[in-house]
LUMRO-19301 format. One record per atom (N, C-alpha, C): x negated, y, z negated; residue in three letters. Coordinates in steps of 0.001 Angstrom, whole numbers, padded with zeros to 6 digits, always signed. Layout:
<sites>
XYZAla/...
</sites>
This chain:
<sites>
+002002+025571+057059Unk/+002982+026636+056824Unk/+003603+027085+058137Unk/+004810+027475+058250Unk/+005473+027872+059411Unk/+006400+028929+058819Unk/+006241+030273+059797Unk/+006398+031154+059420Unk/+008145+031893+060452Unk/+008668+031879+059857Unk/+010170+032417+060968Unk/+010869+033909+060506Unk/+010742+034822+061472Unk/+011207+036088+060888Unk/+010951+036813+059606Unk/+009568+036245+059454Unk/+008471+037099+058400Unk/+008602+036030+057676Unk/+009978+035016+057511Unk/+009493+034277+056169Unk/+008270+033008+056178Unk/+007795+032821+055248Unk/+007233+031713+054867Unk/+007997+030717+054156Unk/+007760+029103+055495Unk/+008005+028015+054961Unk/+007100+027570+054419Unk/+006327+027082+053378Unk/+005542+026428+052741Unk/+005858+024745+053021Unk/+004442+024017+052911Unk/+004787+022642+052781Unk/+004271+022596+051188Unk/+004538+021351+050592Unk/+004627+021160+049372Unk/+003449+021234+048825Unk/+002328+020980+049261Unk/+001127+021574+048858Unk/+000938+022804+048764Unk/+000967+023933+049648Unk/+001281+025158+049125Unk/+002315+025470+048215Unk/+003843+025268+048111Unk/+004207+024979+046801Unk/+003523+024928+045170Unk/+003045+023891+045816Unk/+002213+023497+044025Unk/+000826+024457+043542Unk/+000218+025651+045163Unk/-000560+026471+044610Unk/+000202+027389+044221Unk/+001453+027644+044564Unk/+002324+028944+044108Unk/+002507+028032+042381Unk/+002927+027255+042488Unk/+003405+026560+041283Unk/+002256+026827+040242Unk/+000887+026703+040508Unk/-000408+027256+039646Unk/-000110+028917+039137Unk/+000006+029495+040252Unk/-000056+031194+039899Unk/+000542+031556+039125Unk/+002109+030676+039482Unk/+003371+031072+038818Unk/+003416+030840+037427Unk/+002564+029487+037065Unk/+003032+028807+035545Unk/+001314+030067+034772Unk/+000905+030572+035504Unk/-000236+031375+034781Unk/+000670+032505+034405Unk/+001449+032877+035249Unk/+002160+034642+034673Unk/+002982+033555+033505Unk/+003464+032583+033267Unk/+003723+032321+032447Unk/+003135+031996+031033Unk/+001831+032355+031170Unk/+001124+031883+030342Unk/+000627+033255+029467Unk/+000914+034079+030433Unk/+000574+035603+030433Unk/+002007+036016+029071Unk/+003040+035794+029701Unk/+004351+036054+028957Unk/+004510+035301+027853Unk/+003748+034196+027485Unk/+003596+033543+026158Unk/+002712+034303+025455Unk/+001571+034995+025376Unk/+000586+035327+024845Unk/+001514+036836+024665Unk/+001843+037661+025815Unk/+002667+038586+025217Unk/+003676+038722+024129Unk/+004109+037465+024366Unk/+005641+036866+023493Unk/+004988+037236+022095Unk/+003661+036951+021885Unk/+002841+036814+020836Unk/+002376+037955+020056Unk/+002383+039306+021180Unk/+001038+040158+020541Unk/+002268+041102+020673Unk/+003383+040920+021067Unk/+004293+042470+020960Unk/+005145+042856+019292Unk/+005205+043383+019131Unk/+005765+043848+017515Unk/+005828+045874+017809Unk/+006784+045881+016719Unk/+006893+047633+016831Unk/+005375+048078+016579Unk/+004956+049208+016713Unk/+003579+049835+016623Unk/+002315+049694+017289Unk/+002838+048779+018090Unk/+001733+048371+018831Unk/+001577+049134+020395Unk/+000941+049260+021353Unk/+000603+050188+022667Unk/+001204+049942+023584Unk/+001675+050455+024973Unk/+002115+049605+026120Unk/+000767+049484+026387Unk/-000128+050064+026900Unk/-001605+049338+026632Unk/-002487+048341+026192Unk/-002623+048665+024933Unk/-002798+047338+024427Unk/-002171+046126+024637Unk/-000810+045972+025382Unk/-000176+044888+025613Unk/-000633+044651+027207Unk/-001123+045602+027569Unk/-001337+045359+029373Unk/-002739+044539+028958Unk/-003629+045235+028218Unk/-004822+044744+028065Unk/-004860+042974+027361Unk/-004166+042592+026951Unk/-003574+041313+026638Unk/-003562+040222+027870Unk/-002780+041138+029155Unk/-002203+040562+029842Unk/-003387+040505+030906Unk/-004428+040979+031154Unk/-005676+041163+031871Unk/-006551+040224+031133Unk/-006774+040107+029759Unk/-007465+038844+029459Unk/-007267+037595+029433Unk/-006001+037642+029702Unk/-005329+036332+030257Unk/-005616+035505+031795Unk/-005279+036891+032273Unk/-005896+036461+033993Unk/-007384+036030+034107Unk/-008137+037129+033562Unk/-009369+037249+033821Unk/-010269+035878+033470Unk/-009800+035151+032327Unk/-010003+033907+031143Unk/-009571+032845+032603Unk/-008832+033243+033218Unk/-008254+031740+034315Unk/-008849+031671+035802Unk/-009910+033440+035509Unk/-010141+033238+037092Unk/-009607+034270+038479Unk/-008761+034830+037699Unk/-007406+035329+038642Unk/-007280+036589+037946Unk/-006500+037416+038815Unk/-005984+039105+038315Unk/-005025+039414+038862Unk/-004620+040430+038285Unk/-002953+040783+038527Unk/-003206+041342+039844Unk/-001665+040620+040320Unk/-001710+041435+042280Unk/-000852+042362+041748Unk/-000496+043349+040649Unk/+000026+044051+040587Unk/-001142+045639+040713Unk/-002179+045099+040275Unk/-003018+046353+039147Unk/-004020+046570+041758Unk/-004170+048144+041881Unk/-004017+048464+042805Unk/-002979+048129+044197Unk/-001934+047977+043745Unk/-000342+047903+044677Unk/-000119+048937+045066Unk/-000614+049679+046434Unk/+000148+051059+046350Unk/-000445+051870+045208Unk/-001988+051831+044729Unk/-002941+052364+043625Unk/-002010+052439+042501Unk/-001059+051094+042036Unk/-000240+051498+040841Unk/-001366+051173+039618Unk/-001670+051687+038996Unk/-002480+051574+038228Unk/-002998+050547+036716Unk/-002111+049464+036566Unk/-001704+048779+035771Unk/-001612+047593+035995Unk/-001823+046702+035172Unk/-002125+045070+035491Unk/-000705+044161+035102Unk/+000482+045326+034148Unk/+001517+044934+034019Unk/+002443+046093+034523Unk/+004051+045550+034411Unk/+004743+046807+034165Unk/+005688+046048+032618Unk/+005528+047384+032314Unk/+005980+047496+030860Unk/+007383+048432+030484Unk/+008783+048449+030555Unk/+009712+049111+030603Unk/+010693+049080+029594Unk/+010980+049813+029005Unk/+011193+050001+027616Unk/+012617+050784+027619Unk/+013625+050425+027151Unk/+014912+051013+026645Unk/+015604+051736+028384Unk/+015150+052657+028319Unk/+015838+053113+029819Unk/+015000+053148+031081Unk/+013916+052802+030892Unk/+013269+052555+031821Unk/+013778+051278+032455Unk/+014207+051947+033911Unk/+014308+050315+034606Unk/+013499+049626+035271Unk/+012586+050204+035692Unk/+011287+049397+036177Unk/+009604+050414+036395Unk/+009313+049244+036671Unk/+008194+050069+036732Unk/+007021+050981+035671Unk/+007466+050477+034525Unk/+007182+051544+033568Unk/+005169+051212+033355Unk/+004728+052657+033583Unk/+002831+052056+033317Unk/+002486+052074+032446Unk/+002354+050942+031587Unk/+001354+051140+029935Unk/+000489+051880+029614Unk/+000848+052876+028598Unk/-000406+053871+028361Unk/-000394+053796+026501Unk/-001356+054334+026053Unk/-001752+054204+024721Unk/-000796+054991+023963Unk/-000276+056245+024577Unk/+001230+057072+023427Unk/+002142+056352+023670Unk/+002532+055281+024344Unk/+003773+054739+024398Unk/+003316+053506+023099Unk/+004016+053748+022170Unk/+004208+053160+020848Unk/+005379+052192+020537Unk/+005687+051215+020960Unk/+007264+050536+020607Unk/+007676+050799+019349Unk/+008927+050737+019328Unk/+009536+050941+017974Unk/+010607+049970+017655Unk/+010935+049734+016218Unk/+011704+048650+016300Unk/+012916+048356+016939Unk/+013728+047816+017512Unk/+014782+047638+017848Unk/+014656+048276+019555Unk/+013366+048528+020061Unk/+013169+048276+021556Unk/+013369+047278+022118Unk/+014097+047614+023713Unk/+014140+046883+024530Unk/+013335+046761+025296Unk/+012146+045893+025742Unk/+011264+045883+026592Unk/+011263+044861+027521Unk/+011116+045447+028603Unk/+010999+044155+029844Unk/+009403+044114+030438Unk/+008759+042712+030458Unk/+007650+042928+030577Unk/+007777+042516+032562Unk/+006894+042548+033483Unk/+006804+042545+034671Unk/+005378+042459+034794Unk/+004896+040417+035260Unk/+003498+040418+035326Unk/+003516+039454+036471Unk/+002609+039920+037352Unk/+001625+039141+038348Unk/+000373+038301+038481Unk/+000084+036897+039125Unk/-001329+037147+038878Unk/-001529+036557+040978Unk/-002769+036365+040962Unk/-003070+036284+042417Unk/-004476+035170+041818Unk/-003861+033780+042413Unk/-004826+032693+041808Unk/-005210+032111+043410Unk/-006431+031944+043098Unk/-006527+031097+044906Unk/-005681+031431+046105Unk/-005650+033022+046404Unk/-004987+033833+047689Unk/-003524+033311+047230Unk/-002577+032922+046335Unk/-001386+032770+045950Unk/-000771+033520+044840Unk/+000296+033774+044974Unk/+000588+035018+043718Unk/+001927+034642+043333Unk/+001692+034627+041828Unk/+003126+034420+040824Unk/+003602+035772+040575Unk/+004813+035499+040538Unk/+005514+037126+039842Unk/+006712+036839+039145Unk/+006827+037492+037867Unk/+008061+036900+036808Unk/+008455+037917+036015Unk/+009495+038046+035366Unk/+009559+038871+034117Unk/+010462+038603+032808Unk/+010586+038980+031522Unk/+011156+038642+030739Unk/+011158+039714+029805Unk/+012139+039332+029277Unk/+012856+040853+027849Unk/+012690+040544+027050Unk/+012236+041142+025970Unk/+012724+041536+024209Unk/+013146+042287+023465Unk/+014130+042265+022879Unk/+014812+043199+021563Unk/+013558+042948+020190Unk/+012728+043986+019880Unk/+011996+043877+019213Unk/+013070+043922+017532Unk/+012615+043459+016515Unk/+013130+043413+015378Unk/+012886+044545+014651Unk/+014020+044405+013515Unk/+013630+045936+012773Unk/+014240+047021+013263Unk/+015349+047087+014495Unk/+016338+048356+015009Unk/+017716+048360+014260Unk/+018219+049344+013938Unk/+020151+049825+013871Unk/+020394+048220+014584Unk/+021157+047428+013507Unk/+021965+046461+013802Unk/+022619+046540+014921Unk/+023264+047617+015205Unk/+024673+047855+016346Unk/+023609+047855+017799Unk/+022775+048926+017540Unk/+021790+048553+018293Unk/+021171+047685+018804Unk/+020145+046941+018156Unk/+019910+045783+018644Unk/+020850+044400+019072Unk/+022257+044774+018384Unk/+023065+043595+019026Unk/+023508+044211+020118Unk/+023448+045556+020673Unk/+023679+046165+022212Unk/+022660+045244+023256Unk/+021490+045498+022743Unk/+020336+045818+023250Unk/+020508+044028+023815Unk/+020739+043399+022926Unk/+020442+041370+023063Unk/+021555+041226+023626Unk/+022653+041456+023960Unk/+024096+041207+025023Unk/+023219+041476+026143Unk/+023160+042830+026531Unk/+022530+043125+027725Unk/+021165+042382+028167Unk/+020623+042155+027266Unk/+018689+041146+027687Unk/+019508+039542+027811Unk/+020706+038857+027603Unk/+021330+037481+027312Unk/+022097+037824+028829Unk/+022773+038743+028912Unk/+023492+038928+030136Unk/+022731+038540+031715Unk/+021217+039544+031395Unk/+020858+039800+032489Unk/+019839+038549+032249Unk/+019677+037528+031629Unk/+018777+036556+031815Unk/+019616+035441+032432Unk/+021048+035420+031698Unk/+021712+034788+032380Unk/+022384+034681+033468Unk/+022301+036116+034063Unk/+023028+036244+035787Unk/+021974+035657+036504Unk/+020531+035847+035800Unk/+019151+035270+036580Unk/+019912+033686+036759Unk/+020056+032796+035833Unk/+020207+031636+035741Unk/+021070+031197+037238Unk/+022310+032120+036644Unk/+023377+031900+037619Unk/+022922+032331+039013Unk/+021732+032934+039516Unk/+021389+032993+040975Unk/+020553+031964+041029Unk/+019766+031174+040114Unk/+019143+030178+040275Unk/+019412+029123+041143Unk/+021083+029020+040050Unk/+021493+027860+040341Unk/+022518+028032+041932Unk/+022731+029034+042123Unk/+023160+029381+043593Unk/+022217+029014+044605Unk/+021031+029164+044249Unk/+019823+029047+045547Unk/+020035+027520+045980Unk/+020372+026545+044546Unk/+020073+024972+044973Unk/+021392+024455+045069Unk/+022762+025254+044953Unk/+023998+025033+045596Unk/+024324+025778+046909Unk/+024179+027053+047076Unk/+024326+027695+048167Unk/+023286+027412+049730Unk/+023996+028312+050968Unk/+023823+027936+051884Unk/+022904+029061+052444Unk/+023048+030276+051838Unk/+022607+031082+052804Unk/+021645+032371+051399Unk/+020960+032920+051461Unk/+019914+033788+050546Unk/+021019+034775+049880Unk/+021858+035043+050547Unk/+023389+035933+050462Unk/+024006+035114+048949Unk/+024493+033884+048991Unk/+025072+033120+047905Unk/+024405+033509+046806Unk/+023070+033763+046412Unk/+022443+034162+045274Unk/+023165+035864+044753Unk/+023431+036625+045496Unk/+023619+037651+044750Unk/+024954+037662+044401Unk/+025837+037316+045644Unk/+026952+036720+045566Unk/+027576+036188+043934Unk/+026968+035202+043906Unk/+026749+034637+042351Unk/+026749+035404+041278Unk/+025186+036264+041590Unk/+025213+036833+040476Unk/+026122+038251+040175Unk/+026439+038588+041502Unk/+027328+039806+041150Unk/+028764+039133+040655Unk/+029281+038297+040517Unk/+030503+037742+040233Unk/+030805+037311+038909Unk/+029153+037041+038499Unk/+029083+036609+037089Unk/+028892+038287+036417Unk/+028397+039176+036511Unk/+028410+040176+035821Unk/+029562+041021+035825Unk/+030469+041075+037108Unk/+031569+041530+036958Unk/+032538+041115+036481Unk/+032364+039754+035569Unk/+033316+038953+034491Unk/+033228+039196+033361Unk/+032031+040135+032993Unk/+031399+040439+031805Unk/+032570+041788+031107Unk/+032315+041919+030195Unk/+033101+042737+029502Unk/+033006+043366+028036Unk/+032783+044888+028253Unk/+032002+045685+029000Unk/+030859+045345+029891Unk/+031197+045644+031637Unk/+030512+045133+032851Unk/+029156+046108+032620Unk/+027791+044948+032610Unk/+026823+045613+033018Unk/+027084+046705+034578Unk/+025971+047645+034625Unk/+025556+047859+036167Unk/+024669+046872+036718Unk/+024548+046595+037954Unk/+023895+046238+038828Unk/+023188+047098+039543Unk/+021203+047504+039314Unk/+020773+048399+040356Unk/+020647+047289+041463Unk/+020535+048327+042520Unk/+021126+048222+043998Unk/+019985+048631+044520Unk/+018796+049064+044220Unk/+017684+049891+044769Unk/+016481+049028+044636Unk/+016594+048120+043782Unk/+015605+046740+043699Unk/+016118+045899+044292Unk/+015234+044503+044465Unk/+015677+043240+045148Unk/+014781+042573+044639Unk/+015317+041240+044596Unk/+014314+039917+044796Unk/+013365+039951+045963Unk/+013054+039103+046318Unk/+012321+038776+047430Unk/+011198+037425+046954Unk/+010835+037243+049068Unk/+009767+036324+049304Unk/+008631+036535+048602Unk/+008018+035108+048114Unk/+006441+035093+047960Unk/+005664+034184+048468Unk/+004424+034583+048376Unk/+003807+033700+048627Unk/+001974+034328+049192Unk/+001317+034407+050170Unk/+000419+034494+050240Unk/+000485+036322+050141Unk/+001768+036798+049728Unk/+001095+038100+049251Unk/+002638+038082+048532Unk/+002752+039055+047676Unk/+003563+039278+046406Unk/+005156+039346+047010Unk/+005197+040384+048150Unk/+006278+040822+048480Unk/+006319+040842+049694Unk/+006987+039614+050291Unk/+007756+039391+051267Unk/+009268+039059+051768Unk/+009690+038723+053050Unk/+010966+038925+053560Unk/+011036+037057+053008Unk/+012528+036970+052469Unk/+013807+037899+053320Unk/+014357+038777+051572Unk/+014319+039730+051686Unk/+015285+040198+050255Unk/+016448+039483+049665Unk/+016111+039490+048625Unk/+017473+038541+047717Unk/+018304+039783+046996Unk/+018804+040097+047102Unk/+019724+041201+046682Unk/+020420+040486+045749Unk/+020908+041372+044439Unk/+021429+040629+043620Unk/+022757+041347+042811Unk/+023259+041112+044358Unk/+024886+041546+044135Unk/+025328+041248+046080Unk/+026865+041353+046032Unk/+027586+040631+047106Unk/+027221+041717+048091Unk/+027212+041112+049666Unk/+026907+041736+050751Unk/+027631+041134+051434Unk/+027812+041360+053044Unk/+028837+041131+053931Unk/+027907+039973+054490Unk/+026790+040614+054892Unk/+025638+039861+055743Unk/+024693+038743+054911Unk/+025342+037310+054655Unk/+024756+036276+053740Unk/+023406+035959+053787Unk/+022963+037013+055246Unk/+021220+036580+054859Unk/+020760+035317+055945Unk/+019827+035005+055181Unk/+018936+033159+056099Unk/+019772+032470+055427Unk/+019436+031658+056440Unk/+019929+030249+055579Unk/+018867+030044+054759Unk/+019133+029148+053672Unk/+018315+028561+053075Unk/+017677+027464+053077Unk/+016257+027459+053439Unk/+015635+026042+053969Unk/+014558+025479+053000Unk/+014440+024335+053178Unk/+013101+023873+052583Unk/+011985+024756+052475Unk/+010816+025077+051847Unk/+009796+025857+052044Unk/+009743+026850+051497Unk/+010854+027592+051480Unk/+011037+028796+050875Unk/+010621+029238+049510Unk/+009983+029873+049252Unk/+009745+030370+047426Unk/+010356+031419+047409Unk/+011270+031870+046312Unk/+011998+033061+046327Unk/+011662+033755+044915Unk/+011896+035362+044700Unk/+011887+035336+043425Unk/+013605+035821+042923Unk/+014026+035210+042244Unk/+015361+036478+041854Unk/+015081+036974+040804Unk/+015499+038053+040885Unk/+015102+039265+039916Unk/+016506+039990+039381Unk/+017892+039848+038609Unk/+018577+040921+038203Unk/+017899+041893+037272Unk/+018168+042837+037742Unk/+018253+044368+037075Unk/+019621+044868+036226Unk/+019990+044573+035081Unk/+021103+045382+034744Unk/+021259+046633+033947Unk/+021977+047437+033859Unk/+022238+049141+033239Unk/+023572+048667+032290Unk/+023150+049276+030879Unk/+024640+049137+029876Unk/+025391+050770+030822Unk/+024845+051342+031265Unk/+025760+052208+031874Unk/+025665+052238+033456Unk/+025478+053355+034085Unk/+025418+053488+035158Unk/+024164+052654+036091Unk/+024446+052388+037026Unk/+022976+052192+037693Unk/+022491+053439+038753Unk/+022883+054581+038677Unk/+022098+055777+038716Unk/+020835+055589+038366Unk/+019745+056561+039539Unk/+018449+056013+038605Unk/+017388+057618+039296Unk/+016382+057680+038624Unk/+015357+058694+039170Unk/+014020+058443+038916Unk/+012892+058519+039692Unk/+011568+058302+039498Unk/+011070+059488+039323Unk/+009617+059249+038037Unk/+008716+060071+037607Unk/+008347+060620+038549Unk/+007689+061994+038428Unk/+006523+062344+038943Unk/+005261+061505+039373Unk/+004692+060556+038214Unk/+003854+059465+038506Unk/+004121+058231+040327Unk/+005186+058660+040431Unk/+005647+057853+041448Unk/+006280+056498+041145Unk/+006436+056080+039674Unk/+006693+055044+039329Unk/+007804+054422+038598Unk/+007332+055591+037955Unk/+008363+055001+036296Unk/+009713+055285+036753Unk/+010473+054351+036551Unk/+011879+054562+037227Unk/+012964+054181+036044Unk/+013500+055560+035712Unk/+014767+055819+034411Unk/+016282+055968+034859Unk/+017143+055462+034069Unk/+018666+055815+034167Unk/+018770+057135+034449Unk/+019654+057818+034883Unk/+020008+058765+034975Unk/+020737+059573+033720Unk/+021911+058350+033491Unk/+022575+058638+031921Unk/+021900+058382+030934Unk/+020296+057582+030976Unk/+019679+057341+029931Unk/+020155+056640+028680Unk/+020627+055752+029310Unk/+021585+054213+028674Unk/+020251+053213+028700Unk/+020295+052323+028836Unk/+019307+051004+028335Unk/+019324+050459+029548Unk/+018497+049762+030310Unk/+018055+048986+031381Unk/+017606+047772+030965Unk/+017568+046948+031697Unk/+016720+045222+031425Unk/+016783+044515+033037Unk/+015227+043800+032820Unk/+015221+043172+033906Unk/+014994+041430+033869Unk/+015317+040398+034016Unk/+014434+039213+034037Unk/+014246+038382+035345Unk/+013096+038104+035720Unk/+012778+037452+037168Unk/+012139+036000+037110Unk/+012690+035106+037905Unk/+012012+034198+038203Unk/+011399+033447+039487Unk/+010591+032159+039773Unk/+010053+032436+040683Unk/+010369+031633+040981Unk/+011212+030275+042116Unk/+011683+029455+042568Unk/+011641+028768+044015Unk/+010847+027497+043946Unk/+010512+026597+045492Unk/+012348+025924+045859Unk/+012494+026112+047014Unk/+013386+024994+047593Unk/+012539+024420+048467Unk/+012707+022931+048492Unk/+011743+022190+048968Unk/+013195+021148+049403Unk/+012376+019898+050394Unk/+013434+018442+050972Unk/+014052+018247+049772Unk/+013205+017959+048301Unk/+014412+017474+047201Unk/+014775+018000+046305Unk/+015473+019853+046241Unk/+015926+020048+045864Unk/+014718+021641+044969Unk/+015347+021944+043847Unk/+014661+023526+043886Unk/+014030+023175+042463Unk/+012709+024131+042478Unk/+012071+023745+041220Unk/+011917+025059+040332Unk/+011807+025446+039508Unk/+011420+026968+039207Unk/+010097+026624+038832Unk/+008785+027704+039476Unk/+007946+027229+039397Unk/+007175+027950+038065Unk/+008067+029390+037863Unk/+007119+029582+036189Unk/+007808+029443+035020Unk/+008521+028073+035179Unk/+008964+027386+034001Unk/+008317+026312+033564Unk/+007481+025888+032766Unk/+006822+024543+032180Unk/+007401+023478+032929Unk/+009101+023500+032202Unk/+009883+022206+032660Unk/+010490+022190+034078Unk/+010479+022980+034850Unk/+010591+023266+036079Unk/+012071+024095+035951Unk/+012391+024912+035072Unk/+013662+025078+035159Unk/+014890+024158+034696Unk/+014538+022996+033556Unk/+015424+022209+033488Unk/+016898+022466+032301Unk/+015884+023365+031447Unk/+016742+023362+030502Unk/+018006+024905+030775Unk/+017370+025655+031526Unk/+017868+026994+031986Unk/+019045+026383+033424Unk/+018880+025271+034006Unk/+019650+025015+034649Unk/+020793+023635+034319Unk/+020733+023074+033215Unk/+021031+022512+032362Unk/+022438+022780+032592Unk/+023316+023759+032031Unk/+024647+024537+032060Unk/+025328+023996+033127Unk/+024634+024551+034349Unk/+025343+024740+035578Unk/+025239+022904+036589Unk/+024838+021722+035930Unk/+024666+020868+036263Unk/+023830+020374+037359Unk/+022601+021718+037336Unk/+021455+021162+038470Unk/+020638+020860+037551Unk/+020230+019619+038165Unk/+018500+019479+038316Unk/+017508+019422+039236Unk/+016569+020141+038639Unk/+015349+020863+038925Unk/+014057+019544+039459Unk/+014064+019421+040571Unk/+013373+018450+041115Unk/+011373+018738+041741Unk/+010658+018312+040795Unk/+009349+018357+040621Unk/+008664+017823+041332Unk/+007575+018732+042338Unk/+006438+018194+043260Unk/+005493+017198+042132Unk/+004591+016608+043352Unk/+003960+015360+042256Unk/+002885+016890+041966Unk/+002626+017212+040769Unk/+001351+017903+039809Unk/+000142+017624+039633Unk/
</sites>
């Protein structure tokens, strides 16, 4: 590993332990995919997501972060991030939930996230709710595919802010989160910002694992944190969504590492392919 201005270059063997961690939070978000329905706990869904880790060996590098107390984050309708699973938080139908899970496998750590419009909400509603969770999965895509066309960490937000400001009615973009480095700890340099800046950032080199993460608001991206220190809500109390993924650039090209297929079918559209360490 060679390390330049905080970042970590990985060689491809480290790669493929990030590539382990990563395809476990994915394994985490299948089993969730599974156990979420209206009536059920943000709790009980964290507790899901802890027997998952625990079953592989590994535990969330989320659960003591800054003593956040939780093995997921769980964020629901206007919550934009951060939200801590507790037993009165009850989903209801036609919620928007973004789940946000970590795990830390062999000193390496995956981090990912993904949305659902639960079934059973006001029609008008839930077709709000699935524009905005389709939007913001797909600006993810579109920074994806910037990382393995573009030149510099800058081109990713670039991207994705260009694709959301084509949208209509334009999501927000929060501005107060970022992507970022991973690797032998959750959150490292260089920030991937995911909207246009003057300053394009690093270049982009081999080695690198990145995560991109859009955040979008059906209204404002105004935002305020709990008392808890955590839970972080709209201001106008409009709907939030987040989806993140976790992505190697390596000599031949970029892999997503908590995708099964490496990212093939999600980059499919935009005419990359997603080029796979030997497994």
């Amino acid at each position: 590993m060679r390390r330049r201005n905080g970042i970590e270059y990985k060689t491809d063997e480290q790669i493929l332990k990030c590539r382990r961690a990563a395809l476990l939070v994915n394994d985490v978000h299948t089993a969730l995919r599974e156990a979420v329905r209206p009536g059920v706990s943000t709790k009980e869904l964290d507790n899901v997501a802890k027997n998952v880790l625990a079953e592989a060996g590994a535990r969330s590098n989320f659960y003591g972060y800054f003593d956040y107390p939780a093995h997921t984050c769980i964020s629901v309708n206007n919550t934009i991030v951060h939200g801590i699973p507790s037993e009165e938080e009850i989903l209801q139908p036609g919620d928007l939930v973004s789940f946000d899970c970590g795990s830390l496998l062999d000193g390496w750590n995956g981090d990912s996230c993904f949305s659902v419009v639960l079934p059973g909400g006001a029609p008008e509603v839930t077709a709000r709710r699935q524009r905005l969770s389709d939007i913001t999965e797909m600006s993810m895509w579109v920074g994806i595919a910037a990382m393995a066309t573009g030149k510099f960490v800058g081109d990713i937000g670039r991207a994705i802010d260009d694709y959301v400001t084509e949208q209509d009615p334009e999501p927000g973009i929060v501005e107060d989160f970022t992507g970022h480095g991973i690797g032998t700890a959750m959150h490292q340099p260089p920030n991937v910002f995911n909207f246009a800046t003057r300053d394009r950032g690093p270049r982009l080199r081999p080695g690198m694992v990145l995560c991109i993460e859009p955040i979008l608001t059906e209204g404002d991206q105004a935002n305020y944190t709990l008392e808890d220190g955590w839970t972080t809500k709209t201001v106008d109390g409009k709907d939030a969504c987040h989806w993140e993924s976790q992505i190697a650039l390596h000599q031949g090209g970029i892999w997503v590492l908590n995708q099964p297929d490496g990212g093939a079918s999600g980059l499919a559209p935009f005419g990359v392919t997603p080029v796979p360490l030997g497994e």
